[in-house]
Each structure stands twice: as C-alpha cells, then as structure tokens.
C-alpha positions, 0 to 999 in steps of 0.5 A, a space after each residue: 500500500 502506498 504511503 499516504 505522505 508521497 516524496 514528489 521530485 524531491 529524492 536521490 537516487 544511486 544506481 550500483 554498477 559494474 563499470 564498462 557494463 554500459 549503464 551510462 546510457 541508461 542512468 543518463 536516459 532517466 536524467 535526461 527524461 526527468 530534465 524533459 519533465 521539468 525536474 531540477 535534477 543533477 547526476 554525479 557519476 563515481 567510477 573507478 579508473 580501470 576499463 571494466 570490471 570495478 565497481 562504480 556508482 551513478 547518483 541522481 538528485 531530485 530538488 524542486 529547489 533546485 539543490 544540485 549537490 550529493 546527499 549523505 543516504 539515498 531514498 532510493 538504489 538500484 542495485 546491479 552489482 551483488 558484490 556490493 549489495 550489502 553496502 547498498 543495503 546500508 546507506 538507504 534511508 528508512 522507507 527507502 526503495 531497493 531494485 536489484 535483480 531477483 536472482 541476487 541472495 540477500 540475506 536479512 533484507 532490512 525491514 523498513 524498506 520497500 523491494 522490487 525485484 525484477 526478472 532482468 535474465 528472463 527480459 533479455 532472453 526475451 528480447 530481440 537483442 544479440 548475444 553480444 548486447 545483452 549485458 549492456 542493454 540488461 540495465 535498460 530493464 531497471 529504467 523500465 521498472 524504475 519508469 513504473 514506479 516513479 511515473 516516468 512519461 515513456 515518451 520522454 525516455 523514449 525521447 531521451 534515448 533518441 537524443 543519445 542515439 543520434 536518432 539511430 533508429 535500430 540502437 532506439 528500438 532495441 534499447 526501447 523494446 526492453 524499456 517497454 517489456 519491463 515497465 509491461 512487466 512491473 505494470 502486470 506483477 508488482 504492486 506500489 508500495 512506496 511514497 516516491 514519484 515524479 510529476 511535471 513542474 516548470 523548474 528548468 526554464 531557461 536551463 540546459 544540462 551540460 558537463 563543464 568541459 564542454 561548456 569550456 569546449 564552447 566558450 573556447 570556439 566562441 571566444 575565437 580559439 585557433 589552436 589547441 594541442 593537447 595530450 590525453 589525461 583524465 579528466 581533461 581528455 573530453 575537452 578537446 574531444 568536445 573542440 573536435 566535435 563542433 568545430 566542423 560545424 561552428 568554425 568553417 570559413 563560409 567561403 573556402 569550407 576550410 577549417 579555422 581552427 586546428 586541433 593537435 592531439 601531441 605526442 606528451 604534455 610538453 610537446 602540447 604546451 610547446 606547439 600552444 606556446 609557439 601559437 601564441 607567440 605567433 599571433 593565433 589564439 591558442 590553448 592546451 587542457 590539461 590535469 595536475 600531473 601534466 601540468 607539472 610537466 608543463 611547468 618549465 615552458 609556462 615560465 618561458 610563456 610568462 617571462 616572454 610575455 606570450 598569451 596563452 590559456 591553460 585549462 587544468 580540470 583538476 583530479 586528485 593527487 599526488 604524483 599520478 593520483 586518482 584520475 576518476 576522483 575530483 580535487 581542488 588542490 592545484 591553486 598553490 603550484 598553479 600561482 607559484 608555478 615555473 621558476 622566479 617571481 611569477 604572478 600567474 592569472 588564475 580564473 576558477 569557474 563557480 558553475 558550468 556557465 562560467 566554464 563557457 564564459 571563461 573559455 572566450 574570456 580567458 583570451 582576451 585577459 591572455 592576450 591584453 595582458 600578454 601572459 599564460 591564463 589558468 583555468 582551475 576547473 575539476 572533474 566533477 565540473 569537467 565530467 558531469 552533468 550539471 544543470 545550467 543557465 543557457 550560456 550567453 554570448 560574448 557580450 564584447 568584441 574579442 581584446 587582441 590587446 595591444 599589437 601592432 601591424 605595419 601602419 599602427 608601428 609607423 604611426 605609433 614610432 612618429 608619436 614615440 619620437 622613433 623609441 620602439 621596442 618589443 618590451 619597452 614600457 611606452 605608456 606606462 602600464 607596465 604592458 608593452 605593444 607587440 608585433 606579430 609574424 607576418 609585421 612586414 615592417 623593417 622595424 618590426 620584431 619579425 618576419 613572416 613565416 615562410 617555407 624555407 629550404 637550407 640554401 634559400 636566398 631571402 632578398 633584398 638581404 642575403 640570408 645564410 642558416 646557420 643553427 647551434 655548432 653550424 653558426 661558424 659556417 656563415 661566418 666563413 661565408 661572409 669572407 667569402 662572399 663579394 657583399 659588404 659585411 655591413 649588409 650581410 645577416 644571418 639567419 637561425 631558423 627557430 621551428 614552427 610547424 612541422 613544415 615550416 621555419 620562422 626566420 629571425 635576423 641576427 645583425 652581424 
C-alpha cells in the first residue's frame, strides 16, 4: 500500500554498477527524461579508473529547489552489482526503495524498506537483442521498472534515448523494446508500495544540462580559439574531444569550407604546451587542457610563456593527487603550484569557474585577459565540473568584441614610432602600464620584431638581404661565408631558423 505522505521530485537516487557494463546510457536516459519533465535534477557519476570490471556508482538528485549537490543516504538504489549489495543495503534511508535483480541472495533484507525485484535474465532472453548486447542493454530493464514506479512519461525516455542515439533508429528500438517489456512487466506483477514519484513542474526554464568541459569546449570556439594541442589525461581528455566535435560545424570559413581552427592531439604534455606556446607567440589564439600531473610537466615552458610575455590559456580540470593520483576522483588542490608555478617571481592569472556557465564564459574570456595582458591564463576547473552533468543557465554570448590587446601591424608601428619620437621596442614600457605593444609574424615592417613565416629550404636566398642558416655548432659556417662572399659585411645577416610547424621555419635576423 502506498504511503499516504508521497516524496514528489524531491529524492536521490544511486544506481550500483559494474563499470564498462554500459549503464551510462541508461542512468543518463532517466536524467535526461526527468530534465524533459521539468525536474531540477543533477547526476554525479563515481567510477573507478580501470576499463571494466570495478565497481562504480551513478547518483541522481531530485530538488524542486533546485539543490544540485550529493546527499549523505539515498531514498532510493538500484542495485546491479551483488558484490556490493550489502553496502547498498546500508546507506538507504528508512522507507527507502531497493531494485536489484531477483536472482541476487540477500540475506536479512532490512525491514523498513520497500523491494522490487525484477526478472532482468528472463527480459533479455526475451528480447530481440544479440548475444553480444545483452549485458549492456540488461540495465535498460531497471529504467523500465524504475519508469513504473516513479511515473516516468515513456515518451520522454523514449525521447531521451533518441537524443543519445543520434536518432539511430535500430540502437532506439532495441534499447526501447526492453524499456517497454519491463515497465509491461512491473505494470502486470508488482504492486506500489512506496511514497516516491515524479510529476511535471516548470523548474528548468531557461536551463540546459551540460558537463563543464564542454561548456569550456564552447566558450573556447566562441571566444575565437585557433589552436589547441593537447595530450590525453583524465579528466581533461573530453575537452578537446568536445573542440573536435563542433568545430566542423561552428568554425568553417563560409567561403573556402576550410577549417579555422586546428586541433593537435601531441605526442606528451610538453610537446602540447610547446606547439600552444609557439601559437601564441605567433599571433593565433591558442590553448592546451590539461590535469595536475601534466601540468607539472608543463611547468618549465609556462615560465618561458610568462617571462616572454606570450598569451596563452591553460585549462587544468583538476583530479586528485599526488604524483599520478586518482584520475576518476575530483580535487581542488592545484591553486598553490598553479600561482607559484615555473621558476622566479611569477604572478600567474588564475580564473576558477563557480558553475558550468562560467566554464563557457571563461573559455572566450580567458583570451582576451591572455592576450591584453600578454601572459599564460589558468583555468582551475575539476572533474566533477569537467565530467558531469550539471544543470545550467543557457550560456550567453560574448557580450564584447574579442581584446587582441595591444599589437601592432605595419601602419599602427609607423604611426605609433612618429608619436614615440622613433623609441620602439618589443618590451619597452611606452605608456606606462607596465604592458608593452607587440608585433606579430607576418609585421612586414623593417622595424618590426619579425618576419613572416615562410617555407624555407637550407640554401634559400631571402632578398633584398642575403640570408645564410646557420643553427647551434653550424653558426661558424656563415661566418666563413661572409669572407667569402663579394657583399659588404655591413649588409650581410644571418639567419637561425627557430621551428614552427612541422613544415615550416620562422626566420629571425641576427645583425652581424
């Protein structure tokens, strides 16, 4: 018999797992149909960092509130894994529900809890599945049961496993058909003996669900990004995963059909910092994404972008420590390397996001405070931001026109020269505000910083002046050349080739 005082939208619920047994799909489906009902709901996923095997954990929170953090018991637990079953047992509250499969042995069931087993090896035998899927679609069986008993429109599940399957219609179906199946089944053999439902309100107007990496993703593409390197570190990796999937569709050249961003997977965390570092100094909008342990890799060079006054945006979505950690476990303990990070006196630029709209808001924001005041920008995210679903006001649109800050092209350069009475240089302090202007490659004015970047070969001759490479140990052949060669000394320059892309060389002059 139902309890007379009903909980309505306002309980938690854990699902208990065996993780890679694809229950992500399923949990996430209940989220995403309580969402659809109007439901303030947040999921929490706590899982091991092995492949499969191990056991994990899925909570949802119900608040018509909208409260969005973990509570200490659970109202209700949907129990898939037996070797944690009497742990489960333990952590529910009193009047609490417990699902489990009906071939699991449990001994000494508590009292006051309600239990609904449910037939989930006779379901999947029944269903039209391959062998090969059964054991993941089998969790589709408690979003069957679970969708009885709290009243879950099946529309809405159905809804939710289109939006997952990208409207693939035979994945849809199969996972469906054993959704419908068991909800038949409960409908037909159980009876409702506990005081937990859902029912539609209006509590998500104007909210979306979103993890905070790819909230990062998208502020970072909005906020005009040209290169990301990175390299593959939990809970960082679905960042640069998020950049790959929409910029196909949100950063082509309307024109040309050309991409206007490049995303480069680096063979380590050093090789990434180096190509976004060597970005920035170039001119283009640049960013890594990392976790503490390839940020301590990354030191070194962040220094270098720092004494060098280069503009970069560093994303750690932090995990905890130390040396190598735990990768699945969130942490906020990088604030103290991450300001004193690098050797010498350094001042680094942390943000730290309060929620998963500020996430977008500093993926664009982060540029243009790197590139006014031309140093690395670090971003503090973690992974329970980075990797779960949160519930969110819709992101804003830069409300300001991209800060590329103070650069200078060939006509700015000449005027600003004139205004300065002929005093110019890359760090000098002009205006007193302790930023200097900054040409970029590509300056084709001869009072500029640099030269463009061209491909070059080793006997490349550039004019109007000659140019012979020369690097480390080699620089003494240019020397011998200059005796050799007719041109006056005076006009002569060498040329030591600094690496750019794979391709390419940025060609430096050295007066001699």
């Amino acid at each position: 018999m139902v309890n007379q005082n009903e909980v309505i939208n306002d309980f938690c619920i854990t699902f208990s797992t065996v993780n890679g047994s694809g229950s992500a799909t399923a949990n996430t489906t209940i989220m995403r149909a309580l969402f659809r009902m109007g439901i303030p709901v947040s999921g929490k996923n706590i899982f091991p960092s092995n492949i499969q095997g191990q056991p994990t954990w899925y909570t949802l929170r119900l608040s018509k509130k909208g409260y969005l953090s973990r509570v200490e018991k659970d109202d209700i637990i949907v129990a898939m894994n037996p070797s944690t079953l009497a742990r489960e047992i333990s952590y529910l509250n009193e009047g609490g529900v417990l699902l489990l499969p009906d071939d699991f042995k449990v001994s000494d069931i508590r009292q006051d809890i309600v239990v609904y087993p449910m037939p989930v090896k006779k379901l999947i035998r029944e269903a039209d599945v391959t062998p090969a899927l059964r054991d993941y679609i089998a969790n589709m069986v408690y979003v069957g049961v679970l969708s009885w008993m709290l009243g879950i429109d099946l529309e809405l599940v159905r809804s939710a496993l289109d939006f997952h399957f990208k409207s693939k219609k035979k994945a849809v179906d199969a996972n469906f058909n054993v959704i419908q199946a068991a909800f038949d089944w409960a409908t037909a053999n159980l009876t409702k003996q506990d005081h937990f439902r859902v029912e539609q309100m209006n509590g998500v107007e104007g909210m979306i669900m979103s993890d905070g990496n790819t909230a990062a993703a998208l502020g970072s593409i909005y906020g005009g990004v040209q290169l990301a390197a990175w390299y593959p570190i939990t809970p960082a990796t679905s960042l640069a995963e998020t950049l790959n999937e929409y910029l196909p569709e949100l950063r082509k050249d309307p024109q040309t059909g050309k991409d206007t961003c490049v995303v480069v997977q680096a063979e380590d965390e050093l090789a990434a910092i180096g190509m976004a570092i060597g970005a920035g100094w170039g001119g283009l909008r640049s960013m890594t994404s990392t976790s503490g342990p390839g940020l301590s890799l990354m030191s070194e060079y962040i220094g270098l972008a720092y004494y060098a006054e280069v503009p970069v945006v560093i994303w750690d979505v932090q995990r905890v420590g130390p040396s190598t950690g735990m990768p699945t476990r969130t942490a906020q303990g990088d604030l103290t390397m991450v300001n004193f990070i690098s050797h010498g006196d350094t001042q680094m630029i942390i943000l730290i996001p309060g929620s998963v709209a500020e996430c977008f808001e500093f993926g664009w924001r982060a540029f243009d405070i790197a590139e006014r005041l031309q140093t690395p920008v670090i971003v503090l995210s973690d992974l329970d931001f980075g990797m779960n679903q949160w519930l969110s006001p819709k992101f804003v649109y830069p409300d300001v026109p991209m800060d590329r800050g103070k650069v200078l092209w060939e006509d700015d350069l000449e005027a600003k020269i004139k205004e300065w009475g002929g005093n110019w240089g890359r760090y000098l302090d002009v205006d007193g505000d302790g930023i200097p202007y900054r040409t970029l490659p590509g300056n084709l004015n001869p009072k500029s910083g640099y030269l463009p970047a061209v491909p070059v070969t080793m006997n490349m001759l550039i004019t109007p002046k000659l140019l012979r490479p020369g690097s480390g140990s080699s620089i003494a052949l240019p020397e011998n050349s200059k005796r050799r060669c007719n041109i006056c000394p005076s006009q002569k320059q060498y040329a030591i080739p600094v690496p750019r892309w794979q391709f390419f060389l940025r060609v430096r002059l050295i007066p001699r």
